[in-house]
C-alpha positions as CSV (number, residue, x, y, z in Angstrom):
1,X,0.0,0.0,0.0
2,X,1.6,3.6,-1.1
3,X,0.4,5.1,2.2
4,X,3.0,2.7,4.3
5,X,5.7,5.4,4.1
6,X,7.4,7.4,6.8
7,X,5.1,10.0,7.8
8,X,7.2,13.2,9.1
9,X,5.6,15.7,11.2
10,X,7.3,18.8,11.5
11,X,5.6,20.8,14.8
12,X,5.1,24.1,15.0
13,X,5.3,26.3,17.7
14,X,7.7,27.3,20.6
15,X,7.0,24.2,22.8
16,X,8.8,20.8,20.8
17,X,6.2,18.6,22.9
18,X,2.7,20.1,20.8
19,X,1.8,17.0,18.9
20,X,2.7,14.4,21.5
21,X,0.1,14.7,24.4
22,X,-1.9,11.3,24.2
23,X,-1.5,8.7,21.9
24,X,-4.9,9.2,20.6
25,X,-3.9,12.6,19.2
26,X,-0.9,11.1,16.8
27,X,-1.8,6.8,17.5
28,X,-4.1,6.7,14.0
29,X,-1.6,8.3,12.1
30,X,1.0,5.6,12.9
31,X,-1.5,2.6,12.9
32,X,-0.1,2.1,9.0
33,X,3.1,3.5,9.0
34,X,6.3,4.7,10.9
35,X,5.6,8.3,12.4
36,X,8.4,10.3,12.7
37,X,7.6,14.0,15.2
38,X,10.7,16.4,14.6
39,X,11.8,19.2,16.2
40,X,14.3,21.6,14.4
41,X,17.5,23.0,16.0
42,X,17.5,24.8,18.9
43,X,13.4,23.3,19.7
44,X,12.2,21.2,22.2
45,X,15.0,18.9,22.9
46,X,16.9,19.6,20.0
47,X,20.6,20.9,20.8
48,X,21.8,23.6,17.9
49,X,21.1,27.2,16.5
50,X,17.6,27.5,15.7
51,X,17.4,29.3,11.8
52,X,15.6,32.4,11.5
53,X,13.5,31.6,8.0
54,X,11.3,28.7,6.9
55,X,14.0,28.2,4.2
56,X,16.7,27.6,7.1
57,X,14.2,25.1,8.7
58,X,13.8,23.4,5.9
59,X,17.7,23.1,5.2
60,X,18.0,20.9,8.8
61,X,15.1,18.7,7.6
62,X,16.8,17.8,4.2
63,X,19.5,17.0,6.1
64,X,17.8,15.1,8.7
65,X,15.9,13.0,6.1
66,X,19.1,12.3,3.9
67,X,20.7,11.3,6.9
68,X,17.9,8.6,8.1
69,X,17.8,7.7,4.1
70,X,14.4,7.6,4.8
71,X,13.9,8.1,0.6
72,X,10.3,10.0,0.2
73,X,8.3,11.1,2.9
74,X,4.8,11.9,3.5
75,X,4.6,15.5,5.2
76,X,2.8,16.7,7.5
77,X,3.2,20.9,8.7
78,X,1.4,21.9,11.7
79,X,1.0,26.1,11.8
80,X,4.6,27.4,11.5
81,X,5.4,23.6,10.3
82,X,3.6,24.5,7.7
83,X,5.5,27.3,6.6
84,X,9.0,25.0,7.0
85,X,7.4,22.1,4.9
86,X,6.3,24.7,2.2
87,X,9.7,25.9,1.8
88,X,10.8,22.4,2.2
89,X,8.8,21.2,-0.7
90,X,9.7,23.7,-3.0
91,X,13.2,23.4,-2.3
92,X,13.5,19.6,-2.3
93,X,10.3,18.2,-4.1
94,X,12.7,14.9,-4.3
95,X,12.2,14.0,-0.8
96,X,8.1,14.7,-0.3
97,X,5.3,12.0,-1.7
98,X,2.2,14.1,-0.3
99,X,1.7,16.9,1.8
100,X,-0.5,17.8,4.9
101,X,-0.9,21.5,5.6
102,X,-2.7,22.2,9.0
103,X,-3.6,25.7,10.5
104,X,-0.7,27.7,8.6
105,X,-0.6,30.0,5.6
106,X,1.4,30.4,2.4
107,X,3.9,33.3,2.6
108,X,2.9,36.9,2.5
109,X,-0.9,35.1,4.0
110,X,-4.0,37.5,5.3
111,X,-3.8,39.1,8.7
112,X,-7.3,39.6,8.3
113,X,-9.1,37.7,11.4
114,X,-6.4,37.5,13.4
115,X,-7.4,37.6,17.3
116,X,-6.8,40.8,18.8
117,X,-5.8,39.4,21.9
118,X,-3.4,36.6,20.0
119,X,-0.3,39.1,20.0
120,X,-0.3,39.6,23.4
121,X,-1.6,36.1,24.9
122,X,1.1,33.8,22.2
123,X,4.1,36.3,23.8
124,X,3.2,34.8,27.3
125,X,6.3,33.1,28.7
126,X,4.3,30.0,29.6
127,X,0.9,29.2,28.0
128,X,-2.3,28.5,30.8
129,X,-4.9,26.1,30.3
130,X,-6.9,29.6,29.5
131,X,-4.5,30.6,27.2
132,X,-4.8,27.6,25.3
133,X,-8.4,27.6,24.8
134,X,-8.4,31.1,24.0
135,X,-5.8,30.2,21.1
136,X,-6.1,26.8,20.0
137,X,-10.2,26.2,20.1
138,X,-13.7,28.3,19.7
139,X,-15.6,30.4,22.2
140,X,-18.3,27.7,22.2
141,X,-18.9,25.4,25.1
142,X,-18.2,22.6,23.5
143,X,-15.2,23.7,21.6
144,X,-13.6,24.8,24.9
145,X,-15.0,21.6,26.5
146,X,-12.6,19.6,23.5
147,X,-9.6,22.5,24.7
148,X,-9.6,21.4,28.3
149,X,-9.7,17.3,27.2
150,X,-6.8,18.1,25.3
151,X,-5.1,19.9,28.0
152,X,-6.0,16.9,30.4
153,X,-4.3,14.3,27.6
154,X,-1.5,16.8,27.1
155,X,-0.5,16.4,30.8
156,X,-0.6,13.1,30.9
157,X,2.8,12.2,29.3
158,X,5.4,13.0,32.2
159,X,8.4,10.9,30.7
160,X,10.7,12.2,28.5
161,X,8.8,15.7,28.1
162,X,10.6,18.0,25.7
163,X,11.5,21.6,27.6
164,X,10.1,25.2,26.4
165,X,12.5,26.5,23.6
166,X,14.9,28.9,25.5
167,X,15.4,32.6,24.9
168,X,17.4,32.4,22.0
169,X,15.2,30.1,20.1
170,X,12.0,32.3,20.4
171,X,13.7,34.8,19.0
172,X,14.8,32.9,16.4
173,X,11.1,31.7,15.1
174,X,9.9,34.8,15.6
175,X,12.1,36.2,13.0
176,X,11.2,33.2,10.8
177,X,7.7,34.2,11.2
178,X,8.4,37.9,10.5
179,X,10.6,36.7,7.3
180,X,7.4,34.9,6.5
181,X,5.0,37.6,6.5
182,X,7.0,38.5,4.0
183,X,6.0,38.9,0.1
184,X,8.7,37.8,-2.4
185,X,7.8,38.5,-5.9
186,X,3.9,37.5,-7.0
187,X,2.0,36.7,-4.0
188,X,1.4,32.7,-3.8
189,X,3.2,32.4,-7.0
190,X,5.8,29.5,-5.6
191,X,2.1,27.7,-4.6
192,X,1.8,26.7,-7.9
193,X,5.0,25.0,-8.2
194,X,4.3,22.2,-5.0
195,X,3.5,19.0,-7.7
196,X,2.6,17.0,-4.4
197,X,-0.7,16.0,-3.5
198,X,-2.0,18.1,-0.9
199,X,-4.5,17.6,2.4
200,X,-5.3,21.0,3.8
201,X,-7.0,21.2,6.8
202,X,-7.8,23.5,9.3
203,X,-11.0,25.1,11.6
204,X,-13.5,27.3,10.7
205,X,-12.4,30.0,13.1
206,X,-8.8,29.7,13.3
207,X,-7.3,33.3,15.0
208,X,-4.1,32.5,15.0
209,X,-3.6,31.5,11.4
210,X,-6.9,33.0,10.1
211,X,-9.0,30.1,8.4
212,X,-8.8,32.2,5.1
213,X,-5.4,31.3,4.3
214,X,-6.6,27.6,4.4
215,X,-8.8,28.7,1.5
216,X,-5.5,30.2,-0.2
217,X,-3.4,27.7,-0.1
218,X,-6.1,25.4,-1.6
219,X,-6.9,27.7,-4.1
220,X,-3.2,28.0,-5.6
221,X,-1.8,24.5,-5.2
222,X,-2.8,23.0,-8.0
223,X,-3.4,18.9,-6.3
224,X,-5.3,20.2,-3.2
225,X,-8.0,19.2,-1.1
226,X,-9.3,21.5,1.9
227,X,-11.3,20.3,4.9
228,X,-12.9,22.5,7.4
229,X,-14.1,21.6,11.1
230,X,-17.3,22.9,12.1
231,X,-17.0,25.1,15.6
232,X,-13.0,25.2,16.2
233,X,-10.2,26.5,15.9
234,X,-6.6,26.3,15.3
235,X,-6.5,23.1,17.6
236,X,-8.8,21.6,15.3
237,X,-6.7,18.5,15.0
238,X,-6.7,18.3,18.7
239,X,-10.5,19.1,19.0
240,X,-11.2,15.9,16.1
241,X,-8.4,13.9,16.7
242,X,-9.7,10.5,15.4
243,X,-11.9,12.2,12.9
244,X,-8.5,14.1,11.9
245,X,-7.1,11.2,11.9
246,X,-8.6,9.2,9.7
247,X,-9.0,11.9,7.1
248,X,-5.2,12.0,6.8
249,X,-5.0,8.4,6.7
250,X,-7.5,7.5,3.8
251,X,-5.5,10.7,1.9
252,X,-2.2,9.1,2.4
253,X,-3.1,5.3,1.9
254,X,-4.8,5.9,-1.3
255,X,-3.3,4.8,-4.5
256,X,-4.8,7.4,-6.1
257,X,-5.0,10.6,-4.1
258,X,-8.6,12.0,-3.0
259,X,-10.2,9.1,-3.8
């Protein structure tokens, strides 16, 4: 079966632990294949320099693969993953089968619905259970009701947690996220060059990453297919996790894609 590859997540975010709080969050994704969660230099427990662009980023996971000799991957980006396995794609379509864009943007995305409050609560030297729902999931009951399950199964793993990126490192991604806020030439132009099948998926009320650039990346790479989750957020993987997935499953384990 062509879905039985490795399966590389790159995680986003200043934390290297984001996609490993309960098995049932990251357990369907390796029920067919090897899963492989990475954190760049510098990130979670990752020694090194972190790099200050997406294109830096991407460098370290090129080598990284080539080392393993892992061949072609399938890739999954999570927020400002998914800006390091854009530019990872486009630089070294070689080493990607498919793609899996969740909550992120292409470069130079829309600001527009962007939380007011997200500035100030993402600077927050350590995130609270209220700053994750206010970031991560919906105002609703039962979106916030998903947030603090999460935060529950998030808690749970106490062996072998990665640490907070240090001082050094924040700084570090937050320059890569300024570099990528960035236009360079045509806006979205370099979207039409990713050849890969693409999953992208997100919530319909993402503030961090505002659900509209969901639409845009969908829109511009030419194999896409975009799913929404009713009545979330950002978190929406974390808020649907089986439903999530087994979407991402059936895309990567089918001969032909989006069937």
């Amino acid at each position: 079966m062509q879905g039985c590859g490795v399966t590389l997540a790159c995680v986003g975010g200043q934390s290297g632990d984001l996609l490993l709080p309960h098995p049932t969050d990251v357990d369907g994704l390796a029920a067919k294949r090897p899963v492989i969660l990475f954190d760049n230099a510098g990130v979670g427990a990752s020694s090194g320099r972190t790099p200050e662009t997406a294109e830096g980023f991407a460098e370290n996971v090129a080598d990284f693969l080539t080392a393993l000799e892992t061949g072609k991957v399938d890739l999954l980006g999570f927020s400002v993953g998914g800006y390091v396995s854009q530019a990872l794609v486009l630089a070294r379509p070689d080493l990607v089968r498919r793609l899996v864009l969740v909550g992120t943007k292409p470069r130079a995305g829309e600001m527009t619905g962007l939380g007011e409050r997200v500035p100030e609560v993402a600077s927050h030297d350590v995130l609270t259970e209220e700053d994750y729902l206010y970031l991560f999931f919906g105002p609703s009951s039962a979106s916030r009701d998903a947030g603090r399950e999460f935060w529950m199964r998030r808690h749970e793993r106490t062996v072998d947690v990665d640490p907070e990126s240090g001082p050094d490192s924040v700084r570090a991604q937050n320059a890569l996220r300024a570099d990528w806020n960035t236009a360079r030439g045509e806006r979205f132009a370099e979207l039409r060059r990713i050849g890969q099948p693409t999953l992208v998926v997100n919530g319909n009320n993402d503030i961090m990453v505002p659900t509209i650039n969901s639409w845009i990346l969908a829109q511009h790479i030419p194999q896409s297919q975009l799913i929404i989750y009713p009545d979330s957020g950002h978190g929406s993987l974390f808020q649907y996790p089986e439903l999530f997935c087994a979407h991402v499953a059936r895309f990567l384990d089918s001969e032909i894609p989006f069937t």
